[in-house]
C-alpha positions in Angstrom: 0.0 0.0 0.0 1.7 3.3 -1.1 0.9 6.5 0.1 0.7 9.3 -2.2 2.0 12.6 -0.9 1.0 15.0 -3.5 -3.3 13.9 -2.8 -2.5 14.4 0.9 -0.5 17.7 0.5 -3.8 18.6 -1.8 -6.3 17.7 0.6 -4.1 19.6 3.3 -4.2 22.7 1.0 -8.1 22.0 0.9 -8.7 21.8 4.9 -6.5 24.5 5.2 -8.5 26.8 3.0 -12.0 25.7 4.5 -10.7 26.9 7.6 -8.9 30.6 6.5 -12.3 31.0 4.6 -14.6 30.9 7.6 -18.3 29.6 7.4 -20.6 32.3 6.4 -23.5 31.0 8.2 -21.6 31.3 11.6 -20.9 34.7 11.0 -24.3 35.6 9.6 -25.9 33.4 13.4 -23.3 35.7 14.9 -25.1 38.6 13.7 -28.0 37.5 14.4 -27.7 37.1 18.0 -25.9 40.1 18.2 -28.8 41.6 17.0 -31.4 39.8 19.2 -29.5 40.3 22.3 -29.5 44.2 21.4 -32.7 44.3 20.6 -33.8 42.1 24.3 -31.3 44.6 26.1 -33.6 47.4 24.8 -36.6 46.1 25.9 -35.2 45.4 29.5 -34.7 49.0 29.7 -38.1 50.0 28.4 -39.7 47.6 30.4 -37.8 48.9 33.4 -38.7 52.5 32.9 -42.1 51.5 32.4 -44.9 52.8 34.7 -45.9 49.0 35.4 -45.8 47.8 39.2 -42.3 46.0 40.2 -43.8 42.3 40.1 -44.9 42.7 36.5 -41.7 44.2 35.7 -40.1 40.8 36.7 -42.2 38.9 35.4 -41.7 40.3 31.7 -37.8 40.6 32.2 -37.7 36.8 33.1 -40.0 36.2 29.8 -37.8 38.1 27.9 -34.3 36.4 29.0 -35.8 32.8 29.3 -37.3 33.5 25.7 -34.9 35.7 23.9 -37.3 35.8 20.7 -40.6 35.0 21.7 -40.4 37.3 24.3 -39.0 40.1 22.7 -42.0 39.8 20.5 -44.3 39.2 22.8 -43.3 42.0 25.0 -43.4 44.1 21.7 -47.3 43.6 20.8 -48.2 43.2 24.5 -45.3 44.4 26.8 -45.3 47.9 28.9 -42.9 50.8 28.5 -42.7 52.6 25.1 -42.0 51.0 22.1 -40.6 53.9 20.6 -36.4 54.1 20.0 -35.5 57.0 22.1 -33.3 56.3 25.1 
């Protein structure tokens, strides 16, 4: 059984490019959360400033954190504080 060096040095060169070229969907899923967590971190802070009483407050935080997504559009359609973006 012979081993030939120039199909391993090729599939070398192969792995070695798959790697430098990064994965596109990991970087576009980076973005992604990056975005979600921005957009739950905002509205945290809305539901904070809200007007609501202190229990409901935590209680829509926690559904917000446990569900990043779901929450976030929950808290959007049925959430206190102001949607609006100023800070």
């Amino acid at each position: 059984m012979s081993i030939d060096k120039k199909n391993i040095l090729e599939d070398n060169n192969v792995i070695t490019l798959k790697i430098l070229s990064g994965d596109n969907s990991m970087q576009t899923n980076g973005i992604l959360g990056l975005i979600i967590l921005l957009a739950d971190i905002f509205a945290i802070f809305k539901i904070i400033k809200s007007a609501e009483s202190t229990v409901m407050k935590i209680l829509w935080v926690a559904i917000v954190l446990i569900l990043p997504v779901i929450g976030l559009i929950v808290w959007f359609f049925a959430g206190p504080g102001d949607k609006a973006l100023k800070l």
